[in-house]
C-alpha positions as CSV (number, residue, x, y, z in Angstrom):
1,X,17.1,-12.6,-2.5
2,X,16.7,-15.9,-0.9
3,X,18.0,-19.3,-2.9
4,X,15.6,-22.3,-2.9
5,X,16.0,-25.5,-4.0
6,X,12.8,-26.5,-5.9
7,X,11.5,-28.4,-9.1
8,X,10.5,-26.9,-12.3
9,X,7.6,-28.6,-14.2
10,X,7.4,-28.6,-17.7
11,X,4.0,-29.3,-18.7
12,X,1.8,-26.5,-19.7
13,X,-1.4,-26.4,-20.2
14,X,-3.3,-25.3,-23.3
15,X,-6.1,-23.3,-21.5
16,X,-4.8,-21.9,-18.2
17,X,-3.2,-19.1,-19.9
18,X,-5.6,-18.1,-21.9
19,X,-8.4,-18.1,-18.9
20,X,-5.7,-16.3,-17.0
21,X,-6.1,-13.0,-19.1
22,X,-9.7,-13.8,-19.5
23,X,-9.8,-13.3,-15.4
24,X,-7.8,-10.7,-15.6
25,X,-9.6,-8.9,-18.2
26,X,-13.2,-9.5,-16.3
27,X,-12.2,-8.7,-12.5
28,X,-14.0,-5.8,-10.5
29,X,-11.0,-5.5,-8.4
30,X,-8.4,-5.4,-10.9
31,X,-10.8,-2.8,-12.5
32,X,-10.9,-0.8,-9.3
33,X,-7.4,-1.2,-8.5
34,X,-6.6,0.6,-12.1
35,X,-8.9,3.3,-11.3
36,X,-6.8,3.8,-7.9
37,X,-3.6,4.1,-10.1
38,X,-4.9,7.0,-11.5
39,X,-6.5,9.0,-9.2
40,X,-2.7,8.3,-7.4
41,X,-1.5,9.6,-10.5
42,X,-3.8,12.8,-10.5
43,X,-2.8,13.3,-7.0
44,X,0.6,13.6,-8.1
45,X,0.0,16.1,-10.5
46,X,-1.8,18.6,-8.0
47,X,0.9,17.9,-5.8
48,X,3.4,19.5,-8.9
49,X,1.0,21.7,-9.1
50,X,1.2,23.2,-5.8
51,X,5.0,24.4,-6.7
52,X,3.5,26.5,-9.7
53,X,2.3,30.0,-10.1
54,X,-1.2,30.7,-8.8
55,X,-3.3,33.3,-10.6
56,X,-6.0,34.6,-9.3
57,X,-9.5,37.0,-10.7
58,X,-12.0,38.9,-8.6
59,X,-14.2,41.4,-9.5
60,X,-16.7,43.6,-7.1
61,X,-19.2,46.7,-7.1
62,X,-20.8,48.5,-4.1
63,X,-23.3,51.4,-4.8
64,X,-22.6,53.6,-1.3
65,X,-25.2,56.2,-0.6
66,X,-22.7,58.5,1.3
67,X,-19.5,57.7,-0.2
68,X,-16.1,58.9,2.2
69,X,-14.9,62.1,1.2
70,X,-11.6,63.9,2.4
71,X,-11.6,67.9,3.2
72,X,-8.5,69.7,4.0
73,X,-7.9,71.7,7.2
74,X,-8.4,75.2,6.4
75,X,-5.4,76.5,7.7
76,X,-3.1,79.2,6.6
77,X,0.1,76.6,6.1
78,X,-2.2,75.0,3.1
79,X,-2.4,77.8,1.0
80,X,-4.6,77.5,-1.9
81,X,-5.3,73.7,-1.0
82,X,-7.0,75.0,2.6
83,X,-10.4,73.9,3.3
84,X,-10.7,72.1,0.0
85,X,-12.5,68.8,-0.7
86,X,-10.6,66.0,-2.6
87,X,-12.1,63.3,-4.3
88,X,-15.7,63.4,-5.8
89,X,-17.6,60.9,-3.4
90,X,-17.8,57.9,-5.5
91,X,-21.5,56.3,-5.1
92,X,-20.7,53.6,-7.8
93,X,-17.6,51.5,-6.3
94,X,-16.3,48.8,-8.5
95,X,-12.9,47.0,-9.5
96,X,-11.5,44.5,-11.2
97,X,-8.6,42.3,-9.5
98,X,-5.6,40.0,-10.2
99,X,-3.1,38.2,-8.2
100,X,-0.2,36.2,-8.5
101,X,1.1,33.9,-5.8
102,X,4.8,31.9,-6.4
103,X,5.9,30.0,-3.9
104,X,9.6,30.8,-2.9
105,X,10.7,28.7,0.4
106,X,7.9,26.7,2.3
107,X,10.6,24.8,4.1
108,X,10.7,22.1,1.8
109,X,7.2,21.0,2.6
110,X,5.4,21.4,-0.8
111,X,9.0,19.3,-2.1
112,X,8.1,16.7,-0.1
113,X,4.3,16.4,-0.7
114,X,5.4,16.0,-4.4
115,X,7.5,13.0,-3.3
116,X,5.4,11.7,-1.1
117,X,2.7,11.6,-3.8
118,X,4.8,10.0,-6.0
119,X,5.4,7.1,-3.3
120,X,1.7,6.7,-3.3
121,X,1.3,6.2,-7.1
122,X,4.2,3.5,-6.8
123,X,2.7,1.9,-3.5
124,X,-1.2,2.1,-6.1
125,X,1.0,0.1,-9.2
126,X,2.4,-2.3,-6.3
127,X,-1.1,-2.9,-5.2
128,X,-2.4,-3.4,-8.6
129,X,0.2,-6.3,-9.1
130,X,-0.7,-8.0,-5.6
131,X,-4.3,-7.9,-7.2
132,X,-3.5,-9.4,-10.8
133,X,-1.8,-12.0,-8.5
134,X,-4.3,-12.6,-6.2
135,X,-6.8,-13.0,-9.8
136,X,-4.2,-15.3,-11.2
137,X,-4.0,-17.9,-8.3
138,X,-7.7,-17.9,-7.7
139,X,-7.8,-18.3,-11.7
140,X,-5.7,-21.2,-11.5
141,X,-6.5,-22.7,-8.3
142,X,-10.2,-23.2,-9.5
143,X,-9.1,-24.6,-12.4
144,X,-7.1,-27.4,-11.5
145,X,-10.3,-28.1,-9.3
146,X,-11.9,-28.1,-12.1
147,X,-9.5,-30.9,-14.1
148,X,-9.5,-32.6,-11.2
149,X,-13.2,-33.3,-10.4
150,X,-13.7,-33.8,-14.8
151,X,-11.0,-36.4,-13.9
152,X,-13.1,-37.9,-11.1
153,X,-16.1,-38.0,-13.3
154,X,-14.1,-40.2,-15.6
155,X,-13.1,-42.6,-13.0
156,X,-16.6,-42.8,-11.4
157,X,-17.8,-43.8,-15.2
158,X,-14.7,-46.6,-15.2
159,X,-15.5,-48.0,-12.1
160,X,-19.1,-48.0,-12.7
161,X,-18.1,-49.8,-16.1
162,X,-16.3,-52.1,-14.2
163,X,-19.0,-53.4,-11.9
164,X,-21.3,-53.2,-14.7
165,X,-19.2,-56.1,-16.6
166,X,-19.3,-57.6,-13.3
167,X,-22.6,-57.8,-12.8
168,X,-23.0,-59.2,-16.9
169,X,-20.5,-62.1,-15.2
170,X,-22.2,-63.0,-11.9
171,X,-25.8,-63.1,-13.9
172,X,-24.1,-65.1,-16.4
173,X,-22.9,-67.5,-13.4
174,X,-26.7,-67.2,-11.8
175,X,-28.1,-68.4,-14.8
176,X,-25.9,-71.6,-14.9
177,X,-26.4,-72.0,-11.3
178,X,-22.8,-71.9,-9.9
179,X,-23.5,-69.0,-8.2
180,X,-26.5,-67.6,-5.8
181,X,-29.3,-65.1,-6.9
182,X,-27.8,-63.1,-3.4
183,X,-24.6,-62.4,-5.2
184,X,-25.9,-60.8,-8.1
185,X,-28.1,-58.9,-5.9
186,X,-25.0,-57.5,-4.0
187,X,-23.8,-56.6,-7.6
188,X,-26.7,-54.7,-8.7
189,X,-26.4,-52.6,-5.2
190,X,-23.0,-51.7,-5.8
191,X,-23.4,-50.4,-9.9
192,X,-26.5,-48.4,-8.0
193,X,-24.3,-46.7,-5.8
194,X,-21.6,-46.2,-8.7
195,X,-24.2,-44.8,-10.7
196,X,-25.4,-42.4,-7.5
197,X,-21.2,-41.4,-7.3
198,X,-21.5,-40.6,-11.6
199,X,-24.4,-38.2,-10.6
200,X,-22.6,-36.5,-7.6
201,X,-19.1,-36.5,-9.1
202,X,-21.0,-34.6,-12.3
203,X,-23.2,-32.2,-10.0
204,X,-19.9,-31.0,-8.5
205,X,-18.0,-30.5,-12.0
206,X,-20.9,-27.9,-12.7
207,X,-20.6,-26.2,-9.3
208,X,-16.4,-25.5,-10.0
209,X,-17.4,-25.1,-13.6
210,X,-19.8,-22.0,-12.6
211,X,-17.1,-20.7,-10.4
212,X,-14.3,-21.2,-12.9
213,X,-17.0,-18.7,-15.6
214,X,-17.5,-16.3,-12.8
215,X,-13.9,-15.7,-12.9
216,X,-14.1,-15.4,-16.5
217,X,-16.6,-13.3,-16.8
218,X,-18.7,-15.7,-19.0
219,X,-22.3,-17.4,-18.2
220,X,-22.5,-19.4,-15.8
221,X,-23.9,-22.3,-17.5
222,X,-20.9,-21.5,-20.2
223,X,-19.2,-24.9,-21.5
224,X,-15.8,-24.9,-20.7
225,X,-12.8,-26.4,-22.5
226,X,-10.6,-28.0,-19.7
227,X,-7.6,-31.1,-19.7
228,X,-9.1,-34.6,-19.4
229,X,-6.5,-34.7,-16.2
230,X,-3.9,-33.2,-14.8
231,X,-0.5,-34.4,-15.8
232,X,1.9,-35.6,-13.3
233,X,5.5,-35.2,-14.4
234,X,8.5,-36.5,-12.4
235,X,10.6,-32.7,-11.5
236,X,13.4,-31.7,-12.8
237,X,16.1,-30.5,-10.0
238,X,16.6,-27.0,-10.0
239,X,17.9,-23.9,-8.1
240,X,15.1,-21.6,-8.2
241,X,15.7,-17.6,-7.0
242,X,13.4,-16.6,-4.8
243,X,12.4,-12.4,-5.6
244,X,11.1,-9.6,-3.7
245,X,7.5,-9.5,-4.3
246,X,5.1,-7.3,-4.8
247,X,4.0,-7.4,-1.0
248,X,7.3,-6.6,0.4
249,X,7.7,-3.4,-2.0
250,X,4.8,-1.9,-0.4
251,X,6.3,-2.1,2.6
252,X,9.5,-0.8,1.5
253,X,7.4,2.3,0.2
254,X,5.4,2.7,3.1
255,X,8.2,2.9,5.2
256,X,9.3,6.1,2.8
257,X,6.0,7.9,2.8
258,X,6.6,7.9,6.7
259,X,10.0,9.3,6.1
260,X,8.5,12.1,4.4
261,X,5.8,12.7,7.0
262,X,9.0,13.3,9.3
263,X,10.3,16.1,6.6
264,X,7.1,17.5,6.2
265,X,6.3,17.8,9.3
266,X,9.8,19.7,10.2
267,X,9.2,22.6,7.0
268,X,5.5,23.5,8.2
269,X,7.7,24.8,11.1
270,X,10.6,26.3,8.8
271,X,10.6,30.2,7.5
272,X,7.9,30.0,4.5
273,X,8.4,32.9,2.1
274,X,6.5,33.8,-1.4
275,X,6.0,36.1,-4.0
276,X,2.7,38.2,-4.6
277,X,2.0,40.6,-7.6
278,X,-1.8,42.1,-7.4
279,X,-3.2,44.1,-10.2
280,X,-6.5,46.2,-9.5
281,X,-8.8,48.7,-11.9
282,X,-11.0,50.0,-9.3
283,X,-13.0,53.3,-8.4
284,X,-12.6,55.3,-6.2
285,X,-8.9,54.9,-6.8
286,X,-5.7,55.6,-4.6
287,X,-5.8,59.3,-5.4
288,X,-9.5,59.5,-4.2
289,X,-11.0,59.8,-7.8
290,X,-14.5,58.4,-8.7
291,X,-13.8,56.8,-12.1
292,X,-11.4,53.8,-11.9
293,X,-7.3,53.6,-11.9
294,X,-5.2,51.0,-12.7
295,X,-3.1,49.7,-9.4
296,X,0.1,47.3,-9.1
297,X,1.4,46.3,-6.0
298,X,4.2,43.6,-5.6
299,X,6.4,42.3,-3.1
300,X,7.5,39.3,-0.8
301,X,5.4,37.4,2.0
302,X,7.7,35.8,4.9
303,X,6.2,34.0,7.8
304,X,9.0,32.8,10.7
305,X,7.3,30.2,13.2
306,X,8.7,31.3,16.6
307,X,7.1,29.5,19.1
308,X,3.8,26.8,19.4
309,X,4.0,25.6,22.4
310,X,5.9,22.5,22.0
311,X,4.0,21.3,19.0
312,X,6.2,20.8,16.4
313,X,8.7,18.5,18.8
314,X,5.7,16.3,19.6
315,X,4.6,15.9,15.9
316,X,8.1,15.0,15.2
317,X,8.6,12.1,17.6
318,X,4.8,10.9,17.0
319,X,6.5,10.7,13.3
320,X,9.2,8.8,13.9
321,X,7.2,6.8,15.5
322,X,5.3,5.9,13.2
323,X,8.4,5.4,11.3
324,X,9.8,3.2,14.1
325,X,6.7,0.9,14.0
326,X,6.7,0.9,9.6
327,X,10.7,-0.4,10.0
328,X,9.4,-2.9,12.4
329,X,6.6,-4.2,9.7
330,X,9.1,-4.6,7.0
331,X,11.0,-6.5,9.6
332,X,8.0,-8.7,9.7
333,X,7.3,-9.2,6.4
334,X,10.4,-10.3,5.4
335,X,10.8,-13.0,8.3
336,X,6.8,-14.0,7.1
337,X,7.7,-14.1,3.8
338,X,10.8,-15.9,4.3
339,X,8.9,-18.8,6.3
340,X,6.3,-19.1,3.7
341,X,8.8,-20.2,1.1
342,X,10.0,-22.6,3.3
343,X,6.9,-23.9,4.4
344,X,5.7,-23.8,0.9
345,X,7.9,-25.9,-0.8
346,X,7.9,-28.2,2.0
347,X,4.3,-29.0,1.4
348,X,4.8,-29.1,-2.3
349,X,7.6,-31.3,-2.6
350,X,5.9,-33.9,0.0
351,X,2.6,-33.6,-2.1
352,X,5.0,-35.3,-4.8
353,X,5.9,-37.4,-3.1
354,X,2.1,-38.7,-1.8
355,X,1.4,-38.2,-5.4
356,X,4.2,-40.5,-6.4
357,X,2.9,-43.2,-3.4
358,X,-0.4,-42.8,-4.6
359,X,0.3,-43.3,-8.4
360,X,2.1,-47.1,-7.3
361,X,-1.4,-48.3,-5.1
362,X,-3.2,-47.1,-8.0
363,X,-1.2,-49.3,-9.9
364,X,-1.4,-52.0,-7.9
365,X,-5.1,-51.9,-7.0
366,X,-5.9,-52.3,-10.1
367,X,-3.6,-55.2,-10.9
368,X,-5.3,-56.7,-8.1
369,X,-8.9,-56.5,-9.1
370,X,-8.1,-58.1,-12.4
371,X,-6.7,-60.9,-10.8
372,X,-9.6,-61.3,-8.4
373,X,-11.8,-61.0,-11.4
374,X,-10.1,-64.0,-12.9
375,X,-10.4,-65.9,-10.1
376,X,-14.2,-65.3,-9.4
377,X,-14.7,-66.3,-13.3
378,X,-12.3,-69.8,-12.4
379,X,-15.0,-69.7,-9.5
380,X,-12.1,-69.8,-7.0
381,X,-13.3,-67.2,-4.9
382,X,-16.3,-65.5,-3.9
383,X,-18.4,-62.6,-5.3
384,X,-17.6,-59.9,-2.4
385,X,-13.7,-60.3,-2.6
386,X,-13.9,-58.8,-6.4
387,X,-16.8,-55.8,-5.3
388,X,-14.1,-55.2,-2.6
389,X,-11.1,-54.8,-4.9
390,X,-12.9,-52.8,-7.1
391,X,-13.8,-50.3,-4.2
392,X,-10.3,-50.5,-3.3
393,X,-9.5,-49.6,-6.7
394,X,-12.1,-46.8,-6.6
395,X,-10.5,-45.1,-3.2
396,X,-6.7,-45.3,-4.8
397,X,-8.0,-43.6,-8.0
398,X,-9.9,-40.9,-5.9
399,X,-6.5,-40.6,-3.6
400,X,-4.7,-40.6,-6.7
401,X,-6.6,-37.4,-7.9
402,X,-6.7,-35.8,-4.8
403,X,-3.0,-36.0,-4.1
404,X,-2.5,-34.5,-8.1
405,X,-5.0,-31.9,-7.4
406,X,-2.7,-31.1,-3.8
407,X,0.4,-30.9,-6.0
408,X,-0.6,-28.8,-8.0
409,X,-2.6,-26.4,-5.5
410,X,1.0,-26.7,-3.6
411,X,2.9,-25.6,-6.3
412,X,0.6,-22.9,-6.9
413,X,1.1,-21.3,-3.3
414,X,4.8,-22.0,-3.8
415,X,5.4,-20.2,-6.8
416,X,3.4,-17.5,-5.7
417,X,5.8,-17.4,-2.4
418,X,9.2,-16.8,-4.6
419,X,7.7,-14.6,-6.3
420,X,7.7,-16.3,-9.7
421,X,3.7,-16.3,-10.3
422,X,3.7,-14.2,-13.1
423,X,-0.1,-12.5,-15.0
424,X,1.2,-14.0,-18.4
């Protein structure tokens, strides 16, 4: 396991969890990836199965129009028995028939098939968890877009407000003639073009909205309970453990499934032995006799591979191989996974840090436009220094948003990196 230094958050939401199981409970794929556990599951069972007994029914019936017959030689050696015929010519043939088939020694194939079938219902639960995850992150990803563009409509309604008042003060200042009719036209513009960013900034809250109920599985036109904004919290230093995820595990079991393609591969070229009982109720019979007899035969089945011209040695190295190249992915995915951590929480703890930047000139544009709104109303400067302010004060609130929206995305990808994304 690979130590990180990160930051823990502490705020929680009241509704992400909640719409988390609600996406997990609605998703096709999650659905589908369920079904694969169990079919993975069945497939293990046959492979058990193929260690088990076999039984076996069969029944048949000929009608022969000249059915075989044996006569004796008519010699002097057979006495009594010379020249006579045995068996009655049976024109009705029929019998009934049972087998049973145990597997002894099949070179430890049928062993390994088991196993191997038992790697593939882990490597099925491993990718059921990558898929919860995957649901999870898209889950919360769309809705801290969500919080952030309600956020946005917010602000668009303040800084429309804003101009709005302003526009109340220069009409005020037209009508007592300190100011000219050109001013207030300016004004009006701008609240028009606030008013056109209300409309837009509320057209694209319903577009993440419908996305966010997809996920849910609800209407599309669903209203949706969501955070008025997202909370930005200072972090708290902390040492967090990075774990194996999901993603690596099914690499760690791929890498044994090809193990056991090397075993299996070596017993289909082993001694492979087995047991066979057969019961029959047939006529004619063994002793020739129309109606039908009861037969039992039993006995042992061995079959030694001698020679195959080479096949088995070039299905062995094409094996390990394959082995070769699954050791080299794992390789790979560690050394991938590794860097994504790092690169991760690089980008997460520098989206604090714009965040952090962003939250000051917010702070600060705003202390600015009230100023240069005083100052207009003292008549000390003109009308298009306070429009500017409060478009300055617009971008830094947007910024502001954007860079919370980024942190939170960030820390999203990072958790997800170490590991510590969790379905609950």
């Amino acid at each position: 396991m690979i130590a990180s230094v990160g930051f823990a958050q502490n705020f929680q939401d009241p509704f992400l969890n909640e719409y988390r199981k609600e996406a997990l409970d609605h998703e096709q794929h999650i659905k589908m990836a369920e079904n694969n556990v169990e079919i993975s599951y069945r497939q293990y069972k046959m492979s058990v199965a193929d260690l088990m007994p076999k039984v076996n029914a069969s029944a048949d019936y000929w009608y022969v129009q000249n059915p075989m017959m044996m006569t004796l030689p008519d010699i002097e050696q057979l006495g009594d028995l010379a020249g006579a015929e045995l068996g009655q010519g049976a024109n009705h043939q029929y019998g009934l028939y049972t087998s049973v088939t145990q597997p002894i020694y099949r070179g430890g194939v049928l062993k390994e098939r088991k196993d191997k079938a038992a790697i593939k219902q882990e490597m099925s639960l491993d990718q059921l968890k990558i898929t919860q995850l995957d649901v999870v992150q898209m889950t919360d990803l769309q809705y801290w877009k969500s919080v952030a563009q309600k956020e946005l409509v917010h602000a668009m309604y303040s800084y429309r407000d804003d101009l709005t008042r302003i526009e109340k003060l220069v009409a005020h200042k037209v009508e007592v003639g300190t100011v000219n009719r050109s001013d207030l036209l300016m004004t009006e513009v701008r609240v028009n073009r606030a008013n056109l960013a209300v409309i837009q900034s509320e057209n694209d809250l319903k577009v993440f909205t419908m996305s966010l109920n997809r996920l849910l599985g609800r209407e599309f036109e669903s209203m949706l309970e969501l955070s008025d904004s997202i909370v930005h919290e200072p972090p708290i230093s902390n040492v967090i453990l990075a774990i194996d995820r999901p993603e690596y595990h099914l690499e760690e079991k791929r890498l044994l499934s090809t193990e056991s393609d090397i075993n299996i591969t070596k017993g289909l070229y082993r001694p492979q032995l087995s047991a066979v009982g057969t019961g029959s109720f047939s006529s004619p019979g063994y002793n020739f006799q129309p109606g039908a007899v009861p037969n039992v035969q039993a006995g042992l089945m061995l079959s030694i591979p001698i020679y195959h011209a080479g096949k088995k040695q070039q299905m062995v190295t094409a094996s390990k191989l394959k082995r070769s190249n699954q050791e080299l992915q794992l390789q790979r995915t560690r050394e991938i996974h590794d860097l994504e951590i790092a690169q991760k929480r690089v980008a997460w703890e520098n989206s604090i840090k714009e965040t952090e930047i962003a939250q000051t000139s917010v702070a600060k544009a705003r202390e600015n436009a009230a100023t240069l709104e005083e100052r207009f109303d003292e008549g000390l400067i003109d009308i298009l220094e306070v429009i500017d302010a409060q478009l300055y004060l617009e971008q830094a609130v947007i910024e502001y948003i954007q860079s919370k929206l980024k942190t939170k995305i960030q820390y999203t990808y990072y958790l997800r990196a170490i590991g510590h994304l969790t379905t609950n």
